[in-house]
N, C-alpha and C positions, 0 to 999 in steps of 0.2 A: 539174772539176765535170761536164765532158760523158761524162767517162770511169763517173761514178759513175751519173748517170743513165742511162748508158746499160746498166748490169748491173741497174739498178731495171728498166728496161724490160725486159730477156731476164727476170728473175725473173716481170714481171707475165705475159709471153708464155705460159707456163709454167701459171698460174692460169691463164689463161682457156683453154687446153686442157684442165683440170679442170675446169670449167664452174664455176670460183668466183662467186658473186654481188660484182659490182660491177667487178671486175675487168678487163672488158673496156671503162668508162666509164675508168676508171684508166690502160689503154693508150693510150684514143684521147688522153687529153689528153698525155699525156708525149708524146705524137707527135706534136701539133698542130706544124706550122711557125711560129706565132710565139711557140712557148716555146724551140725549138730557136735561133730571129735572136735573143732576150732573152738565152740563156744565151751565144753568140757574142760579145753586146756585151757583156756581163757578164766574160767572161774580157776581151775586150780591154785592160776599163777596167781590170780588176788589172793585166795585165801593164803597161800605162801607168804604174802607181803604182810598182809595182817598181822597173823599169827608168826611171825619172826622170831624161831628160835632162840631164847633165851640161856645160857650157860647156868647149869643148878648149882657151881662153886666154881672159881679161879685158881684154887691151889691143890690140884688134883696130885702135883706131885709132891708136895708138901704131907696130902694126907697118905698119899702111896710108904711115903718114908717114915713116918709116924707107926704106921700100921706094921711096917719090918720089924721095927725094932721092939715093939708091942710081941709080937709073937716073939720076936728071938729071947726075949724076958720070961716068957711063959715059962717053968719048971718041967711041963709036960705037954708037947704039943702032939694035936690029933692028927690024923691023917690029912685030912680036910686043910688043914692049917700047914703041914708042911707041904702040902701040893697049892696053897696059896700064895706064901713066903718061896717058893720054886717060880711062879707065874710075876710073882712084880719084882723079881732080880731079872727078867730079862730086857734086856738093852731093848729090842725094837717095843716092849711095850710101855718102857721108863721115857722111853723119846714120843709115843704117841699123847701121853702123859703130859710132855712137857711144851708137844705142839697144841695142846688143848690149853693148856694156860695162858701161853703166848696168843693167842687166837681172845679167849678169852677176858684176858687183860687188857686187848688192844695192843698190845707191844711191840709195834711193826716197826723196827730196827733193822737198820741206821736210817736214820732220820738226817735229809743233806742238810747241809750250814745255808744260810739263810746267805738271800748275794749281797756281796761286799756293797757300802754303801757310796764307795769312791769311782763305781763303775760307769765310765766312759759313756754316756749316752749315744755316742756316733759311732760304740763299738759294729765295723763291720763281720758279717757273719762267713766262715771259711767253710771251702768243702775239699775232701782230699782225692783228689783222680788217681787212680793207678793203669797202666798201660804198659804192659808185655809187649815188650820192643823185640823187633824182628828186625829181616833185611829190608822191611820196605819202609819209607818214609812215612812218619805218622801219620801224617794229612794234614797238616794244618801250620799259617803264616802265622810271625808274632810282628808287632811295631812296637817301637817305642814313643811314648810320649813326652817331647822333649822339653818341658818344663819342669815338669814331676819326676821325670825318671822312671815313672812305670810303665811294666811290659804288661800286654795286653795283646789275646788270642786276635790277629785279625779278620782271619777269615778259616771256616773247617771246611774242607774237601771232603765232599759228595762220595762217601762208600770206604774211606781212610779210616784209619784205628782210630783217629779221636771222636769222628763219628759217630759209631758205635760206641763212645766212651760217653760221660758227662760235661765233655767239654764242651763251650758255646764261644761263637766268637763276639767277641764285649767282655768276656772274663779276664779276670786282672790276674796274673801270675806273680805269686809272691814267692813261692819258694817250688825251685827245683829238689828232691833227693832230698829235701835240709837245708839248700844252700839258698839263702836269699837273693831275690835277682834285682829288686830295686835298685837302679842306677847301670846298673850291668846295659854293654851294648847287646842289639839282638845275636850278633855275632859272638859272641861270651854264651850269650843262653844255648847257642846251638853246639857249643861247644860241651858245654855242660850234659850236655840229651845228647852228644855223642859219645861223650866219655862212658854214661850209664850201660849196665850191665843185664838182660832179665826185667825186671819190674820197673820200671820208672812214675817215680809218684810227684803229681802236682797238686800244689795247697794253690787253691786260683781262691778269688771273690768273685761270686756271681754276679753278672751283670742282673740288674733290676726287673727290665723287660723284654723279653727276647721277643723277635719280631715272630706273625705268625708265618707260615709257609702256606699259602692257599694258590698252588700252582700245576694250572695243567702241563701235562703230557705235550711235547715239543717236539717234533724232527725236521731237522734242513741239509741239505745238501750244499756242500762248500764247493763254491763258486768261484776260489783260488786257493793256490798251496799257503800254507801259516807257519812259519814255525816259530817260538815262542824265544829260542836263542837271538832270534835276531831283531826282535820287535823292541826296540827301547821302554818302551811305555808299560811293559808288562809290567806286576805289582813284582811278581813272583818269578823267574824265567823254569826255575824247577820246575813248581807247580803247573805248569802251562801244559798243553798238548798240541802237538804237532798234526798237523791232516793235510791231504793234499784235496786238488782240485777232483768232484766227483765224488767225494767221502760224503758217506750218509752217518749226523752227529744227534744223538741223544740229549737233548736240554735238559738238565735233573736238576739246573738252581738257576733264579733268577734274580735273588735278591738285590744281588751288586747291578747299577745298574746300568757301568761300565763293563764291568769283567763275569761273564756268564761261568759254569760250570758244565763241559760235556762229556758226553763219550762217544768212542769213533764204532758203528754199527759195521758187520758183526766184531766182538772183542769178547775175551775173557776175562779182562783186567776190570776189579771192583770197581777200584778209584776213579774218580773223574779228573780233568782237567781244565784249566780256563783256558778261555778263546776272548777274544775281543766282542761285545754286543752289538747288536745292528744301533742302538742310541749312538756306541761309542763311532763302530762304523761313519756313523752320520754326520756326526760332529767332524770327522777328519776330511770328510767330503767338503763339507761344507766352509773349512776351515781352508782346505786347497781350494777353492773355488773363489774365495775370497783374497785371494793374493793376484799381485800383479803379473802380468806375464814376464817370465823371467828363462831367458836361454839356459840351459842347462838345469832347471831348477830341480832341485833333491828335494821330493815330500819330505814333510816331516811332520809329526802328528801335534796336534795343540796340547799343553800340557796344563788340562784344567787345575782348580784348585782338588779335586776328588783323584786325581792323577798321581799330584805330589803327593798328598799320603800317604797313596799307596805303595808308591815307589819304594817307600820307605821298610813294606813288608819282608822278612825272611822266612823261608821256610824251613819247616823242623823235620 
């Protein structure tokens, strides 16, 4: 290869005695020094491949122990011989000895069992979460699915320990600690993640596809007081955050696209909180606006089908 480039170069030599355009950028780089060390290591690494050392015997420890006992038979051993017989009793050279045959041999043991042929084609794939439980709430709602019986992360809270963890919400919770939650109400699972002590590990199944998150930067100022205790419709009333009229709120999730996640500007607090969305806002507008005039009447907010769900959420 250095043979060829190097007739490429006498050829470019050539053009730039013509005064070819370009031609002499063309030289300086095939002449750069570290295209000349790349092509060096470049040949090396072929001849490496080529020439792939071959092992001159496999049973080097076989001949090492042949060879002891040969001397140790001798009647009269030389010096030579007994500083040989000293040199292959040593352990770390009996072991280098025995990694050259192994190598040699190919002997790369244990070799795993081949998979069972009764294996489950729809087996799903587990991953195991761990999360150092503190005094603050992990972040994240679970629901239940009430034909299955599976619990399943609803929603993760914006700066909360699951966030920072591997949890996603769509992830199906199999087991708390050890303890299988299939069938369990979400109130059972909460109870279980309070009982824990220290570490608390979830065996969840990955949800498939997690949505992407491609979301700008949000700020709005609340235009009435919220508080999340008193709002029936919440998914979570925990989870919620409270603000009053005049509070400047940070948007950091938009996915849901009833129940936003904020924070109240300035705070210290990681965690975010849901607030109602301007969608959801709209729909309750619009839902009052469509009722008939009625003396004393009490709003009340429309309870979509995406509402009921949610309702359904607990937080952990």
């Amino acid at each position: 290869l250095r043979q060829v480039l190097a007739d490429v170069i006498q050829e470019v030599r050539r053009s730039v005695s013509q005064d070819i355009d370009g031609a002499e950028i063309l030289h300086g780089l095939l002449n750069a020094p570290w295209l000349q060390s790349l092509l060096k290591v470049y040949e090396c690494l072929q001849r490496r491949l080529r020439d792939s050392p071959e092992p001159y015997l496999d049973y080097a420890s076989g001949l090492s122990l042949q060879l002891l006992i040969d001397i140790k038979s001798l009647p009269c051993c030389s010096e030579e011989a007994k500083e040989l017989y000293h040199l292959l009793r040593q352990p770390h050279l009996q072991a280098l000895l025995s990694a050259h045959d192994t190598v040699a041999q190919k002997d790369y043991e244990p070799v795993l069992p081949p998979m069972p042929e009764d294996l489950p084609e729809d087996e799903e794939a587990t991953r195991i979460v761990c999360l150092v439980k503190n005094k603050q709430p992990l972040g994240a709602t679970i629901k239940r699915n009430e034909i299955t019986g599976e619990i399943f992360v609803a929603r993760v809270i914006h700066g909360g320990l699951a966030d920072r963890s591997l949890l996603h919400a769509g992830d199906r919770i199999v087991e708390v600690n050890g303890f299988p939650v299939d069938g369990m109400e979400p109130e059972q699972v909460i109870q279980v993640v309070a009982r824990s002590h220290g570490t608390i590990m979830f065996k969840v199944i990955p949800i498939t596809e997690r949505p992407v998150h491609n979301q700008t930067m949000l700020y709005m100022r609340a235009m009435t007081d919220y508080s999340p205790q008193q709002d029936p419709n919440i998914p979570c009333a925990d989870a919620g955050i409270s603000f009053k009229k005049g509070d400047v709120l940070e948007i950091v999730d938009q996915t849901d696209a009833l129940w936003w996640q904020a924070k109240k500007l300035p705070s210290s607090v990681a965690c975010a909180g849901l607030i109602p969305s301007t969608n959801l806002l709209k729909k309750q507008r619009e839902f009052w606006w469509s009722q008939p005039y009625q003396p004393h009447f009490c709003m009340q907010t429309f309870p979509t089908e995406e509402d009921m769900m949610a309702i359904d959420e607990k937080c952990v």
